[in-house]
TIKEVEX-928011 format. One record per residue (C-alpha): residue in three letters; x, y, z; residue number from 1. Coordinates in nm, 4 decimals, padded with zeros to 6 digits. Last residue first. Layout:
BEGIN
pt aa:ALA	px:X	py:Y	pz:Z	i:NUM $
...
This chain:
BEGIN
pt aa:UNK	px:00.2388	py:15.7300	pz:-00.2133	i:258 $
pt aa:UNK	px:00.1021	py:15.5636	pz:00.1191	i:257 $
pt aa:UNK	px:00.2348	py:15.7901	pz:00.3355	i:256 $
pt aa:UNK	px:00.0902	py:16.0725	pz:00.1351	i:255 $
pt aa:UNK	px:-00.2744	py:15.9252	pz:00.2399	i:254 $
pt aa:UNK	px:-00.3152	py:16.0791	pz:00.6112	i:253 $
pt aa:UNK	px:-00.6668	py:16.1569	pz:00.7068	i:252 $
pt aa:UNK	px:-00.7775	py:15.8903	pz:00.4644	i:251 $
pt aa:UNK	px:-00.5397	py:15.5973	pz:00.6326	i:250 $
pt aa:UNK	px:-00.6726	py:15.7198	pz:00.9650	i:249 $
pt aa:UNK	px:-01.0506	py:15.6616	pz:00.8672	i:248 $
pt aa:UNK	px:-00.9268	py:15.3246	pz:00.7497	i:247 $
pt aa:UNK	px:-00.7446	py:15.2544	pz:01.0385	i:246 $
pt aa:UNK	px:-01.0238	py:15.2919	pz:01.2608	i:245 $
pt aa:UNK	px:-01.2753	py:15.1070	pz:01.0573	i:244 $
pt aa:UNK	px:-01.0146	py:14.8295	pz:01.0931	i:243 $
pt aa:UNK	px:-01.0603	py:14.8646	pz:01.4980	i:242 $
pt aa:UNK	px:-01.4597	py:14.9280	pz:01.4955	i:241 $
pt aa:UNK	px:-01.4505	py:14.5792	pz:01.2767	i:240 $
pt aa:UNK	px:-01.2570	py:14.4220	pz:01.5282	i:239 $
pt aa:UNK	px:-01.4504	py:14.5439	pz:01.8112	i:238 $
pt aa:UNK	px:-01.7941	py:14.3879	pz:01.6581	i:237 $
pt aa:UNK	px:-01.6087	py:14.0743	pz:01.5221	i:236 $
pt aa:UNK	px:-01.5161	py:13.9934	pz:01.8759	i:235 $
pt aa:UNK	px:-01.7582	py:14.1447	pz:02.0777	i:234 $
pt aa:UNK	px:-02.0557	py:13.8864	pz:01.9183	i:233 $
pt aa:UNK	px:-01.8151	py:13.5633	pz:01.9815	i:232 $
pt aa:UNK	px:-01.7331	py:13.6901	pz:02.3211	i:231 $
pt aa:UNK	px:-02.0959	py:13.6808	pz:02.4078	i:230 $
pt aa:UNK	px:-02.0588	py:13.3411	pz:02.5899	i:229 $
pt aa:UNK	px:-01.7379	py:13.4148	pz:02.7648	i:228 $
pt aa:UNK	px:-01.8674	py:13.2849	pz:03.0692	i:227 $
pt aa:UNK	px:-02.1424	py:13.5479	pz:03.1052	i:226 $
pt aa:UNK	px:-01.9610	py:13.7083	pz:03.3872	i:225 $
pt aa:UNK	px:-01.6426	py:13.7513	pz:03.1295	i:224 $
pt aa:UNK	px:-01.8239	py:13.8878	pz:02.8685	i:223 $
pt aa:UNK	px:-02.0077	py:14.1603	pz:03.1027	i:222 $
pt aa:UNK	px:-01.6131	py:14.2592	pz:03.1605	i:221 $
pt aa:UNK	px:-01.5576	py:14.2601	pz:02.8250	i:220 $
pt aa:UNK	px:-01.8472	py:14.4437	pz:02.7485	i:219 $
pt aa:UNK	px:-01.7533	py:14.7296	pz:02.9918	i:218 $
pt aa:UNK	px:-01.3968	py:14.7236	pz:02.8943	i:217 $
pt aa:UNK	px:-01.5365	py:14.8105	pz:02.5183	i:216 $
pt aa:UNK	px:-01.4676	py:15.1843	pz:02.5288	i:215 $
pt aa:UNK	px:-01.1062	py:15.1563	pz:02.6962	i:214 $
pt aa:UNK	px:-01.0092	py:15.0641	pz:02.3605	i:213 $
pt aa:UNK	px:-01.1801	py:15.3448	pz:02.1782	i:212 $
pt aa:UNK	px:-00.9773	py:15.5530	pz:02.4895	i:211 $
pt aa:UNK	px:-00.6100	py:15.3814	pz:02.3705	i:210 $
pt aa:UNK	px:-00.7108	py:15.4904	pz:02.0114	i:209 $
pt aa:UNK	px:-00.8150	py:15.8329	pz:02.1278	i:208 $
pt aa:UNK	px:-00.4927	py:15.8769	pz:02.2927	i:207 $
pt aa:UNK	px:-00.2785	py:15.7630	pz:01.9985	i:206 $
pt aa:UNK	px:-00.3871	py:15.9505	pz:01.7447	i:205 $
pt aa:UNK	px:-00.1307	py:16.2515	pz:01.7059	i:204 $
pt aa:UNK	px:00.1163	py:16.0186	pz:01.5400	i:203 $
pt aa:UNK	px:-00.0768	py:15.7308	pz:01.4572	i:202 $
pt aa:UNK	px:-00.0213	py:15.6641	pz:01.0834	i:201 $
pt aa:UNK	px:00.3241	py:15.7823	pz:01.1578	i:200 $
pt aa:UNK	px:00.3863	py:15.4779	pz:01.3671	i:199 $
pt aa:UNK	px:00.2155	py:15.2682	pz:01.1555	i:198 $
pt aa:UNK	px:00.3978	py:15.4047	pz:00.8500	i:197 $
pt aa:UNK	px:00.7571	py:15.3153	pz:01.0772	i:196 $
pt aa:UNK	px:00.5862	py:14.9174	pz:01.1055	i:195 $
pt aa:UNK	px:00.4781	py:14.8999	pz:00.7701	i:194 $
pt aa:UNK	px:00.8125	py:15.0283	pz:00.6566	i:193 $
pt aa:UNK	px:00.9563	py:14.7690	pz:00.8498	i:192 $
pt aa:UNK	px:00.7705	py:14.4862	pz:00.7066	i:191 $
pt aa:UNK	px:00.8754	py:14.5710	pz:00.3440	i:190 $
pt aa:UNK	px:00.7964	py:14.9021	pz:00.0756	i:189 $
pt aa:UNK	px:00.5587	py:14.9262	pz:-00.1932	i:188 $
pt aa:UNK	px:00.3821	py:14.6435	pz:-00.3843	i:187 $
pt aa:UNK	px:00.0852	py:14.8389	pz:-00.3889	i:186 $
pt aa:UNK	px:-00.1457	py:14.5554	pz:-00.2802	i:185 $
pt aa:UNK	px:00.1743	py:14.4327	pz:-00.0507	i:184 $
pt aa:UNK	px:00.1854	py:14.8511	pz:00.0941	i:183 $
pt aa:UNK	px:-00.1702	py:14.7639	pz:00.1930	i:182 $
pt aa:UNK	px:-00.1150	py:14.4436	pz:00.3417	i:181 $
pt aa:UNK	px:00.1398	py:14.5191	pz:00.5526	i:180 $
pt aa:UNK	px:-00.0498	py:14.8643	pz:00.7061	i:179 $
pt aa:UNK	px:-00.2764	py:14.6254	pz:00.8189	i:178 $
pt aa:UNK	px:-00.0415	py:14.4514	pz:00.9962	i:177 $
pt aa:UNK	px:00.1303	py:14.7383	pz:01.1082	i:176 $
pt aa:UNK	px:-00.1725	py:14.9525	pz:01.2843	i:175 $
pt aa:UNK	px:-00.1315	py:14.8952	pz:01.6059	i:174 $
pt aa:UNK	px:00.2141	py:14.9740	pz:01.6232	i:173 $
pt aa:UNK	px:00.1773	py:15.3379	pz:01.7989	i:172 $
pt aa:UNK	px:-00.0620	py:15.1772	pz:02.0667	i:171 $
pt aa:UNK	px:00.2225	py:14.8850	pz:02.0918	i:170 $
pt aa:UNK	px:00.4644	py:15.2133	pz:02.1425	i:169 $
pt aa:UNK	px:00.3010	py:15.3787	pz:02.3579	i:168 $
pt aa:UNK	px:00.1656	py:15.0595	pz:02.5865	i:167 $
pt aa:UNK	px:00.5622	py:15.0422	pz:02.5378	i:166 $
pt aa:UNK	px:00.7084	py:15.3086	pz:02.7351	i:165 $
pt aa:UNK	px:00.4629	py:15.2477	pz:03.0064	i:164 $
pt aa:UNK	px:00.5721	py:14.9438	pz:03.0786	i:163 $
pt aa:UNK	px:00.9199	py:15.0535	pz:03.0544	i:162 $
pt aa:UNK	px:00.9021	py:15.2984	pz:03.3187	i:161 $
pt aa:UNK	px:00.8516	py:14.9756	pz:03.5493	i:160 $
pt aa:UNK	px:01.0980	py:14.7985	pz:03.3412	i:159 $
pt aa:UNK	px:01.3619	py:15.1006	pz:03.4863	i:158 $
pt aa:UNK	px:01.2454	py:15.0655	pz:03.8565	i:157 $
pt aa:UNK	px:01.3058	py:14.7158	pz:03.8233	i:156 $
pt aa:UNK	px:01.6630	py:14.7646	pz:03.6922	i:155 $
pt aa:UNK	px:01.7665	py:14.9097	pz:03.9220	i:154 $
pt aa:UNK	px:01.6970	py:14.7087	pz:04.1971	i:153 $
pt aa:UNK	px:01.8956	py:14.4193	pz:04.0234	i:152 $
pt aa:UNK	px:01.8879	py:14.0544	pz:03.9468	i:151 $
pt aa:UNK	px:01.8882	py:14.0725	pz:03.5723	i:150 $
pt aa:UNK	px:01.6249	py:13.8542	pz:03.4643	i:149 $
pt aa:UNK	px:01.3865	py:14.1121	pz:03.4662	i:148 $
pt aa:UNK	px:01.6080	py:14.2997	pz:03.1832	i:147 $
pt aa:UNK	px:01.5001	py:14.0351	pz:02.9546	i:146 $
pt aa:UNK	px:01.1316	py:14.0310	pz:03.0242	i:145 $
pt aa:UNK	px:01.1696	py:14.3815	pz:03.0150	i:144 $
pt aa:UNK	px:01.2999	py:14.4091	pz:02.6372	i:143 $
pt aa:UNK	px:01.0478	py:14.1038	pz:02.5907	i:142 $
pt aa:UNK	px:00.7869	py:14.3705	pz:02.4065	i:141 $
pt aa:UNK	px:01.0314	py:14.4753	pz:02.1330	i:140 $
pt aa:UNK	px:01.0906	py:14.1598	pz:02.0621	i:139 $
pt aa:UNK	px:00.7484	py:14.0619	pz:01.9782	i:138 $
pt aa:UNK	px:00.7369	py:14.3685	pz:01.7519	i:137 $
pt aa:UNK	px:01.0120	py:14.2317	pz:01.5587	i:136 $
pt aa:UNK	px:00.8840	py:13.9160	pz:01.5921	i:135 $
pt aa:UNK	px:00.5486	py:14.0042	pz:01.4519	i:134 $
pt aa:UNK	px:00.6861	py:14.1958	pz:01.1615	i:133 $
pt aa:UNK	px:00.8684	py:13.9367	pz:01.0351	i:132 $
pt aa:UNK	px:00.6079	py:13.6884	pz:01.0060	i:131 $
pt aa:UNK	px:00.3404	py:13.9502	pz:00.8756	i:130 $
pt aa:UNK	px:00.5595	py:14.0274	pz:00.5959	i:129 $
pt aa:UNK	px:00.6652	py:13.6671	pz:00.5166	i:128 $
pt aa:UNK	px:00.2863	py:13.5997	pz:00.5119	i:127 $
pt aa:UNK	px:00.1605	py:13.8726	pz:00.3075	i:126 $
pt aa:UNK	px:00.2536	py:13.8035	pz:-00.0571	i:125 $
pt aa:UNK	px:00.2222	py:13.3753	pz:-00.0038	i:124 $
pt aa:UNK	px:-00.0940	py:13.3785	pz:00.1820	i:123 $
pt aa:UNK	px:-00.1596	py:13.3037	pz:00.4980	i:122 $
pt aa:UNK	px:-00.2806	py:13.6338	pz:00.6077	i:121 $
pt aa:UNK	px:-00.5719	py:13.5249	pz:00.3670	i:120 $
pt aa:UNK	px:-00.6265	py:13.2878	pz:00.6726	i:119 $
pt aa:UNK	px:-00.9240	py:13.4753	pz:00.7919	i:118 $
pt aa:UNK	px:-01.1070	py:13.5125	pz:00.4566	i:117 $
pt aa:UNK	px:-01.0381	py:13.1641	pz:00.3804	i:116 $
pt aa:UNK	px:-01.2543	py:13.1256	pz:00.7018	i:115 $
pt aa:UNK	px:-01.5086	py:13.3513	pz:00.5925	i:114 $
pt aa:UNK	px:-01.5266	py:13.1805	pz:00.2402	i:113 $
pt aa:UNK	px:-01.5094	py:13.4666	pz:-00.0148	i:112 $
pt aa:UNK	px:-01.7659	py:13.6958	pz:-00.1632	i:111 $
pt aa:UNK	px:-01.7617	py:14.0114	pz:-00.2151	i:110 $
pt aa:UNK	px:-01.3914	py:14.0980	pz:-00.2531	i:109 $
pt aa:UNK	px:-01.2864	py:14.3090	pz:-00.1137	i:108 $
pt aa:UNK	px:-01.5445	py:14.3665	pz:00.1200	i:107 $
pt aa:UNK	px:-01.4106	py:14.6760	pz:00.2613	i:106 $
pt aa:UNK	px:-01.5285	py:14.6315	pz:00.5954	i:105 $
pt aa:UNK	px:-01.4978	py:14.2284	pz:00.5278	i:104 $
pt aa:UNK	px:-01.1301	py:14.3285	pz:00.3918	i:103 $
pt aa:UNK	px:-01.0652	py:14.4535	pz:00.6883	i:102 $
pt aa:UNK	px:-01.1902	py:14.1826	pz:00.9064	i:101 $
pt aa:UNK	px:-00.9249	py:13.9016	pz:00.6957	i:100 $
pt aa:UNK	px:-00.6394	py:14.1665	pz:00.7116	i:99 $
pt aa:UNK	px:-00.7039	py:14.1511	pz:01.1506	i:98 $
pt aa:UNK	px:-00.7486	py:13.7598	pz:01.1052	i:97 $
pt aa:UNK	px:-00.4374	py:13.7287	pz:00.9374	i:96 $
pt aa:UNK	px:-00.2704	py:13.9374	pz:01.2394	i:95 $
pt aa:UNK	px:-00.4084	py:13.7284	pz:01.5108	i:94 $
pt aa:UNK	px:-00.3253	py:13.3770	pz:01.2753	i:93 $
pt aa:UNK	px:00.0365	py:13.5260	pz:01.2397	i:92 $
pt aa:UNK	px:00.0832	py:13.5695	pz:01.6012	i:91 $
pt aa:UNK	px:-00.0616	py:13.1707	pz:01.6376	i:90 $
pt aa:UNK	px:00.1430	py:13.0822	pz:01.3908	i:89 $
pt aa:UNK	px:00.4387	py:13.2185	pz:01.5597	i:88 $
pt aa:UNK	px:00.3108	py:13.0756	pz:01.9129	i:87 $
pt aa:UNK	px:00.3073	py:12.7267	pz:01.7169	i:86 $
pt aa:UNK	px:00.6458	py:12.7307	pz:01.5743	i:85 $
pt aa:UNK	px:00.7842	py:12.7559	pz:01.9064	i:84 $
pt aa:UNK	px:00.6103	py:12.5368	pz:02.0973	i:83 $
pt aa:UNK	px:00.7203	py:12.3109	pz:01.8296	i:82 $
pt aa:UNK	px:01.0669	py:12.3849	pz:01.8851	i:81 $
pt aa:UNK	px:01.1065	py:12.3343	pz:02.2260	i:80 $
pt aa:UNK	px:01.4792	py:12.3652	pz:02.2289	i:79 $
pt aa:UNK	px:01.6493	py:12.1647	pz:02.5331	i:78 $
pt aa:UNK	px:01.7656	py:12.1821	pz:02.8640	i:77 $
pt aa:UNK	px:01.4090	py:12.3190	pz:03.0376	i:76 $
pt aa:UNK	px:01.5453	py:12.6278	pz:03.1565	i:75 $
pt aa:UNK	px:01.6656	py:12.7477	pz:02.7728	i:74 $
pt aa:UNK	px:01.3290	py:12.5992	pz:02.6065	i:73 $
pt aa:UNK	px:01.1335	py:12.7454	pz:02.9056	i:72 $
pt aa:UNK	px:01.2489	py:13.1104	pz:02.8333	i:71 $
pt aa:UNK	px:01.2321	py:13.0366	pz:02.4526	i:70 $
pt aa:UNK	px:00.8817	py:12.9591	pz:02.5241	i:69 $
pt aa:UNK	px:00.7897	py:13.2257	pz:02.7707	i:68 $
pt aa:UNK	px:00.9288	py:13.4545	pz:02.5488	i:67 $
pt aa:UNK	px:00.7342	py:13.3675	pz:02.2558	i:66 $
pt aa:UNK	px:00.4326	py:13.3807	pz:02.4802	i:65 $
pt aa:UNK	px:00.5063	py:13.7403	pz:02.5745	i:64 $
pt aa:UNK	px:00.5480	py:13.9521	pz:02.9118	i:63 $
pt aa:UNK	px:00.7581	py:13.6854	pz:03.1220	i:62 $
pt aa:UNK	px:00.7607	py:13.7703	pz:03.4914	i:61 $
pt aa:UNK	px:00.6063	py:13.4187	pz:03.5834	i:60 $
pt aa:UNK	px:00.8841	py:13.2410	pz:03.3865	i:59 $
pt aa:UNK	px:01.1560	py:13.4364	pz:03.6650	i:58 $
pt aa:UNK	px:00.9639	py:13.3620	pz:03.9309	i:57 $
pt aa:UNK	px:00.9638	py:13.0218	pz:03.8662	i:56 $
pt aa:UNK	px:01.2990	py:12.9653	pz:03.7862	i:55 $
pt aa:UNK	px:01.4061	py:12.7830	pz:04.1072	i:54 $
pt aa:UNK	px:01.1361	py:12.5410	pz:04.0497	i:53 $
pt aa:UNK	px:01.3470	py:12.4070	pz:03.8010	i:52 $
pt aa:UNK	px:01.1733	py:12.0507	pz:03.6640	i:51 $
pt aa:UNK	px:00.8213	py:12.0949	pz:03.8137	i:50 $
pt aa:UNK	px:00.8079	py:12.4503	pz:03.7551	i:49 $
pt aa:UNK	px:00.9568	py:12.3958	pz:03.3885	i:48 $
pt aa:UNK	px:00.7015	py:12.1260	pz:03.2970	i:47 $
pt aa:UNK	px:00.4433	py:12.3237	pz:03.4307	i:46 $
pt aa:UNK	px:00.5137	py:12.6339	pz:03.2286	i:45 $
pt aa:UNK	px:00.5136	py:12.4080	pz:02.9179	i:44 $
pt aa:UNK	px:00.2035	py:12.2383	pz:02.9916	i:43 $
pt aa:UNK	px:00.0632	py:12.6028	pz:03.0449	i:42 $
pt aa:UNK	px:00.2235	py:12.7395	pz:02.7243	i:41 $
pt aa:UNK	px:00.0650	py:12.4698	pz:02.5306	i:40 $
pt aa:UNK	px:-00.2528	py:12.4690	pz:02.6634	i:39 $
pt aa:UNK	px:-00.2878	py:12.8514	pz:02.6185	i:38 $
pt aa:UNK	px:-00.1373	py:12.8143	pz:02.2013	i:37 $
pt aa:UNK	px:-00.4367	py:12.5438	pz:02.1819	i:36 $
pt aa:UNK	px:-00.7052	py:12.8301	pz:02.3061	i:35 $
pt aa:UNK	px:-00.5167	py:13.0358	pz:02.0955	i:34 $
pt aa:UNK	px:-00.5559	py:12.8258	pz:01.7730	i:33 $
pt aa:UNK	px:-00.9473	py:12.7943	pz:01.8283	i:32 $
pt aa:UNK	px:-01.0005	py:13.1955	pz:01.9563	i:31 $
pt aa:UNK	px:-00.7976	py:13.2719	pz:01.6322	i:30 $
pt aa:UNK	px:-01.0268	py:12.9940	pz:01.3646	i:29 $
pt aa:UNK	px:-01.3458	py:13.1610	pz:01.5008	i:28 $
pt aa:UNK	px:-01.3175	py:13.5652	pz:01.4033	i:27 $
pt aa:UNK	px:-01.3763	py:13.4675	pz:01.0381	i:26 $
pt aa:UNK	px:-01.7046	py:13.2388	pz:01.1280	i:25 $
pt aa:UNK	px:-01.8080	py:13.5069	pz:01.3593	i:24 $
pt aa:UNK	px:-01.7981	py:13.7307	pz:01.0665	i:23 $
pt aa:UNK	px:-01.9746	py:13.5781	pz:00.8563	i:22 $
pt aa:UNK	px:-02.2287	py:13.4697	pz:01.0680	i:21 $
pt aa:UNK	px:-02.2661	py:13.8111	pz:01.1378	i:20 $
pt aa:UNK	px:-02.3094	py:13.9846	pz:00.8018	i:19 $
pt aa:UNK	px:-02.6470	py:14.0690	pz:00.7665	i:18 $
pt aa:UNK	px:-02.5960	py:14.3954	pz:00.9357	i:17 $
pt aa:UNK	px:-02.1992	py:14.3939	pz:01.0519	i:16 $
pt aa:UNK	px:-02.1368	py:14.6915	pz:00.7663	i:15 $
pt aa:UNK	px:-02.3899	py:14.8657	pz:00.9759	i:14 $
pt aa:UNK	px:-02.2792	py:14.7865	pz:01.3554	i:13 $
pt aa:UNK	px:-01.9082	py:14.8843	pz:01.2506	i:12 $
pt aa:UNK	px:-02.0529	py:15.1911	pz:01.1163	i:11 $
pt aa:UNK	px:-02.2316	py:15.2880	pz:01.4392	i:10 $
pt aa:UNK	px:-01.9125	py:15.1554	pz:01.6137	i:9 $
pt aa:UNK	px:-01.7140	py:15.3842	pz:01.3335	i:8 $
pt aa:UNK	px:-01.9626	py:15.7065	pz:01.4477	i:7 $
pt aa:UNK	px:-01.9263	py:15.6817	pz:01.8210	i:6 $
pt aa:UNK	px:-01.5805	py:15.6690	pz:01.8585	i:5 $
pt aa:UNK	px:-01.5441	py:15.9807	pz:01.6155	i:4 $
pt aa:UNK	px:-01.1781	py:16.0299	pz:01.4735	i:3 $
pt aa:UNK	px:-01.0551	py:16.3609	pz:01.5605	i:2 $
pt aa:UNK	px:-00.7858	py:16.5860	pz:01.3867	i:1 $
């Protein structure tokens, strides 16, 4: 089975056509609360340098923000709980903002306030959902974090391994969120079956999802000489190509949604 790069940009482009304020205005509200996540995790990076500058290598090998928090909590002497709460909202925003493009492909419904449509993660059916599936898959992407603290030549070689063990598995998880608010609609199944459907959903797709994502290196890269300033085009543009993608999956493969 093959999913056609070329047709869901062409379709992303489409269902984009009139539609880009909109969907600027839904992508905004992420690149606003991560900007504010960054800060945080760099004040709290420099507060742990500055107090244990023994456990600098050890915060500079941390693969997650909510690792780097709980890593600089434990360091630091006390529980930074804000930091804390803020690095899950700031998960949940990403994966809100995922449902809230999704719907805009589907546009269910019509009309709604772009950035009501990017907090609908927010709501009461989806948010527990989203919560716990973030931190599962959060701590699924520490597991070398946590082994890097072990001081060990073995265990180097085995996070190395590891790294590519789980750009598999985050390709293979791509889809949970999204999944989430599907089986919520249907009121079938949790956060973990979202997580197992997403694997299933991409069983045998995984390759050309990592090569779609290859796809828009080139405009991030342009992004990135232009200071950033066409990041608010790329953004809605590659999220919509990414729900289209789940959608076209979700047709290929609709008995695990029955």
């Amino acid at each position: 089975m093959h999913i056609d790069r070329g047709q869901l940009k062409n379709q992303a482009k489409e269902k984009l056509h009139k539609h880009w304020g909109e969907a600027i205005l839904v992508g905004f509200l992420p690149i606003a609360i991560m900007f504010i996540v960054v800060i945080v995790t760099i004040i709290g990076a420099m507060a742990v340098v500055n107090t244990q500058p023994d456990n600098i290598k050890a915060l500079q090998s941390s693969g997650t923000l909510m690792t780097q928090t709980l890593f600089s909590s434990s360091v630091g002497g006390g529980t930074n709980l804000t930091d804390l709460i803020v690095i899950l909202l700031a998960g949940v925003m990403g994966a809100s903002t995922r449902i809230g493009f999704l719907t805009l492909w589907r546009r269910e419904p019509r009309q709604l306030n772009p950035l009501l449509r990017s907090l609908i993660g927010f709501r009461p059916e989806y948010i527990g959902g989203l919560l716990v599936a973030y931190i599962v898959i959060q701590l699924i992407d520490s597991i070398p974090t946590l082994l890097g603290l072990i001081n060990n030549p073995a265990i180097n070689v085995i996070n190395f391994v590891l790294l590519f063990v789980l750009l598999v598995v985050n390709i293979g998880l791509s889809q949970t969120f999204l999944v989430w608010k599907d089986l919520r609609d249907a009121n079938k199944g949790g956060a973990l079956t979202a997580i197992r459907i997403s694997w299933q959903l991409m069983a045998g797709f995984k390759w050309q999802y990592f090569v779609m994502e290859l796809s828009f290196l080139g405009w991030w890269i342009l992004t990135f000489l232009l200071l950033f300033i066409p990041y608010f085009w790329l953004y809605p543009y590659q999220s919509m190509t990414y729900v289209g993608f789940y959608d076209a999956l979700k047709s290929r493969k609709p008995e695990l949604f029955a």
